[in-house]
N, C-alpha and C positions, 0 to 999 in steps of 0.2 A: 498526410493528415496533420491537420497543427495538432499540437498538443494540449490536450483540455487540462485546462486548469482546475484540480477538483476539487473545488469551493461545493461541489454536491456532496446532499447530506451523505463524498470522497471525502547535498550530500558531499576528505584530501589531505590524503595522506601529510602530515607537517614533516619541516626538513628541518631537523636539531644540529644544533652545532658540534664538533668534535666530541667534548665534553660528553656528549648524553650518547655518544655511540652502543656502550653499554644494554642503555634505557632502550635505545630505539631497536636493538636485538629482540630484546626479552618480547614487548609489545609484538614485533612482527611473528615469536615462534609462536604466541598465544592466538594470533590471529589464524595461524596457518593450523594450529589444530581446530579451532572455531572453523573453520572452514572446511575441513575435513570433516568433521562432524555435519556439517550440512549437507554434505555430499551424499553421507551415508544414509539421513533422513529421506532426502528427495528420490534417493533410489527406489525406497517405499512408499513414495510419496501419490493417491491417485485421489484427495480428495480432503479438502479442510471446509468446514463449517465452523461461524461463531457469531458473538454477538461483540457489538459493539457501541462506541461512544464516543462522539468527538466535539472536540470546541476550534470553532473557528474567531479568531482572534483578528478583528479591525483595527488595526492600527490608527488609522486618523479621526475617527471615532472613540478610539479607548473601550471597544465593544466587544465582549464573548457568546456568543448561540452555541448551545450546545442541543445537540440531536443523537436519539438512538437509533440504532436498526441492526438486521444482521447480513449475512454476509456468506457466499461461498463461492467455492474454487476447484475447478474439477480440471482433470488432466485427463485426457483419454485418446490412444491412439497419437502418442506425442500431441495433439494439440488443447491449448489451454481454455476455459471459458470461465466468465465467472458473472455472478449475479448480487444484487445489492437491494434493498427496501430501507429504507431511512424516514422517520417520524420526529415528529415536534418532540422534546424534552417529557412532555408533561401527558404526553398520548396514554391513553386507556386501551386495556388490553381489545385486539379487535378493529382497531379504528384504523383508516383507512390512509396507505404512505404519502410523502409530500413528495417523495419521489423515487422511482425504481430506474437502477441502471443494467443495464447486461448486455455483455460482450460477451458473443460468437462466431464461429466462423468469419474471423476478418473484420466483423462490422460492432462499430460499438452504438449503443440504443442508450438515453437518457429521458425518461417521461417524467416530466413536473404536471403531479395530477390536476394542481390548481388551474392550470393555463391549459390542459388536456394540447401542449405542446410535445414534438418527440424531436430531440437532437440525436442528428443522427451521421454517423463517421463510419467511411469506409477505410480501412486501412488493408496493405498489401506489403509483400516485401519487407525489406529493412521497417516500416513503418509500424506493421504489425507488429515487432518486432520490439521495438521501443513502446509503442501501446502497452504492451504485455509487461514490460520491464518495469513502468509507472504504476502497473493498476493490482500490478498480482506481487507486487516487491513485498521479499520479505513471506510469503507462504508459497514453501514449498520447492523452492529453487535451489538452487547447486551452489555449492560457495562457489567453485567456478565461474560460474555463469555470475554471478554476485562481482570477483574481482575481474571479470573481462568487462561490466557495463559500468562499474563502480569505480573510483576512487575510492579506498577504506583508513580510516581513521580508527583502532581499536581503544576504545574509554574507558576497557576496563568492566568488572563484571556490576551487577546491581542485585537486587531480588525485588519481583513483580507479583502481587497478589494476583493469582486466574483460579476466582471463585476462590474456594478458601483452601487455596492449597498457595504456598508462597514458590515462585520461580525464579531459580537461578540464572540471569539470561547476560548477552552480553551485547554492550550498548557499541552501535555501531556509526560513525559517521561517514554520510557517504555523499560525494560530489560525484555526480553526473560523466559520463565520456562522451555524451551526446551533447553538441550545442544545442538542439531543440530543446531537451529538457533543462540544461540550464539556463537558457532564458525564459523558462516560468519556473524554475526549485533553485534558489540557488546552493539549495543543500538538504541532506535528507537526515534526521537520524534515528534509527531503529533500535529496538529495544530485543532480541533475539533470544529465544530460544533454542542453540544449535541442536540439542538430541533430538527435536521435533523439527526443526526445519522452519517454524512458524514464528514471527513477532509478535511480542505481547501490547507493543507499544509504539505509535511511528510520528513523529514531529516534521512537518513538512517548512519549509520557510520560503512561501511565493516569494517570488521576483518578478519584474517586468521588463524582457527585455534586457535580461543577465543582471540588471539591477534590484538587489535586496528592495523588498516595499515596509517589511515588518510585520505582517500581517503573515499568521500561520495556521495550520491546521494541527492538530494533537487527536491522534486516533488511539484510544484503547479497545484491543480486545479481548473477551472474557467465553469460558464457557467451550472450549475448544475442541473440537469433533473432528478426530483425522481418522482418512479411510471408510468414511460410511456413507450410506445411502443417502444422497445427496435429491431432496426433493423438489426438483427443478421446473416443476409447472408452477411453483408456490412464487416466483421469484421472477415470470415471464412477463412479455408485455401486450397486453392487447387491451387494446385503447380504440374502440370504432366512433369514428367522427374523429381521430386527433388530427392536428398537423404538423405535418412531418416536414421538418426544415434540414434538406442534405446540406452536408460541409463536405 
């Protein structure tokens, strides 16, 4: 499966000189307890709901669209699924998405209700695999699993407003170990919550073809729901007369 670039209303380590040996210790024990910490979230981990918001940034244009919608992530039986609805900015409660994604069982589903199109990606194997790694990064996952797909960069801690309560998270840079996805990211960097396992925040930076374009995606999310009843007909796709274009 190529890798979908998610422009839908959808990362290395640096080598210091002698000198900062010191520096590059400290950063790596903080990461290795960040990581720990994740470990310990996603043990728990069977299921995140939220809300969110992202601006997509045109570079050759000088152009921001920003879009809301929400979002969930279920785990069950080791395998991962997750569902999306995204709306215009300025949408009224009620009104109808510009597009809903969701991936299950292997296959990923993308409906733009405008064009009553459905893009549609089977994945298997390693493929699935890397799907998963892109669409669900950052909720719910193992630091593990985190530094075997990742390259990690630690930037150190921040604090992120989620709803009105301020979070401690810790900002993560992350390059790819996949060629696939680094010729469409040529880097990712997340904003983490380790006690929860969840990112409050995630900056994607498209490329084409391993080459940076400038042109980014900026996700927040808000409102954050771990381990609950995950209402998944809310978030499916049935679309009769679409057309469905397989990749």
């Amino acid at each position: 499966m190529p890798i979908l670039k998610s422009r839908f209303a959808l990362p290395l380590l640096l080598i210091f000189g002698a000198s900062l040996n010191t520096n590059a210790q400290a950063k790596s024990g903080r990461l290795e307890a960040v990581l720990s910490q994740m470990n310990a979230a996603s043990a728990k981990f069977t299921s995140a709901q939220a809300d969110l918001r992202q601006e997509l940034f045109t570079k050759i244009v000088q152009d921001t669209q920003t879009q809301t919608g929400q979002i969930y992530v279920l785990r069950k039986s080791g395998n991962t699924q997750m569902g999306m609805k995204m709306f215009p900015a300025e949408a009224k409660p009620g009104a109808q998405p510009i597009q809903v994604v969701e991936f299950k069982d292997g296959k990923l589903r993308v409906l733009n209700t405008s064009t009553k199109q459905i893009e549609q990606f089977t994945t298997s194997g390693k493929n699935q695999g890397v799907a998963e790694t892109v669409m669900t990064l950052g909720v719910g996952g193992s630091g593990t699993d985190l530094a075997k797909a990742w390259n990690i960069t630690d930037q150190g801690t921040e604090k992120i407003s989620d709803g009105g309560n301020q979070v401690e998270v810790e900002k993560l840079d992350l390059v790819s170990k996949d060629e696939g996805i680094r010729k469409n990211y040529s880097r990712i960097t997340v904003w983490i919550d380790p006690a929860r396992g969840v990112s409050l925040k995630q900056l994607f930076y498209d490329a084409s073809g391993g080459t940076p374009t400038g042109d980014t995606r900026t996700v927040y999310y808000s409102n954050i729901r771990l381990n609950q009843n995950v209402p998944v007909n809310q978030f499916a796709i049935n679309c009769k007369g679409c057309n469905v274009v397989q990749h």
